[in-house]
N, C-alpha and C positions, 0 to 999 in steps of 0.2 A: 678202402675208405669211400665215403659214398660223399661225401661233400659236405657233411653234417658240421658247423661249429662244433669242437669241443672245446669253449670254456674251461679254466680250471684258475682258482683265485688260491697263491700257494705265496705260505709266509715260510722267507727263507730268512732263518736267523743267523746263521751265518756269515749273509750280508747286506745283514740289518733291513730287510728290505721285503716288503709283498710285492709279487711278481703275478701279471696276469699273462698267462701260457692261451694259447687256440695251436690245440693238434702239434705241439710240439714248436712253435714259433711265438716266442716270448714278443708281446705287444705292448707293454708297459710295467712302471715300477711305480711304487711308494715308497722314499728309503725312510726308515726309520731309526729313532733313538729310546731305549726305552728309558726313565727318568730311575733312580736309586729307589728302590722300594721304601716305601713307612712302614711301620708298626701295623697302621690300620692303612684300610682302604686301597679303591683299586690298581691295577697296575696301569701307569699312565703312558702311551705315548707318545713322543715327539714325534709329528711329523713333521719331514724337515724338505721333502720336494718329491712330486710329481713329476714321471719323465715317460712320456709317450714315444715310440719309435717314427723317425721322423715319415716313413712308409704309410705309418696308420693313423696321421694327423688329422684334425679336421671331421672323425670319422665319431667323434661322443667317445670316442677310448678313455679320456684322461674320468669323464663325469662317471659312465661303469664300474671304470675301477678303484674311484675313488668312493662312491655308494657300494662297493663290492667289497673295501677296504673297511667303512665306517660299520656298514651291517654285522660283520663280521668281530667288533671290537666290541660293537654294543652285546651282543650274544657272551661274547666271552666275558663280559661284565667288566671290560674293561674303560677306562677315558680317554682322552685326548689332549694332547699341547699342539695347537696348530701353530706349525711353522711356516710352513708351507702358503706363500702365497694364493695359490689354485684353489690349496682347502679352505681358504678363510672366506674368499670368495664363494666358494661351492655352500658353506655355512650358511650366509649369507642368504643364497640364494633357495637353500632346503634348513630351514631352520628347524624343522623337527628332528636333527641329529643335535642339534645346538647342546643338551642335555650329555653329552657327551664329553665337552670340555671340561677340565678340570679348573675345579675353580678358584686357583690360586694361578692363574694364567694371565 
């Protein structure tokens, strides 16, 4: 291995949760809920907390993988319930995900 980051942004459903991986050393989570599907429209969901390891604090982990999280949702044409403290703030502050909240929220 040559010292390179490997990145790797992986939704584990199983425990409800997107996990940000570097070379094998999990750095952070977003646990999720995803809300009962509709008839129509997209699938929403809850995020419910942002957990950085306490190792990698401090370091823009939570802001990455939380724009690593949002990027990724909007692609899949999915929305948003922000639970999540961190995310409402992070909205807040990059309102161009904004569009992503569902809007019975």
């Amino acid at each position: 291995m040559d010292g390179t980051p490997s990145l790797a942004l992986v939704d584990n459903p199983d425990r409800s949760r997107f996990e940000l991986w570097d070379s094998g050393t999990l750095l952070g989570l977003v646990g999720y809920e995803i809300e009962p599907p509709t008839m129509s429209g997209p699938r929403v969901y809850r995020l419910m907390h942002t957990v950085v390891e306490a190792k990698f604090g401090r370091q823009g982990i939570a802001r990455l993988l939380v724009t690593l999280v949002l990027t990724r949702l909007r692609f899949d044409g999915a929305q948003i319930s922000p639970v999540c403290t961190y995310v409402r703030r992070y909205l807040n502050r990059f309102p161009e995900y904004k569009p992503l909240v569902a809007h019975d929220t």
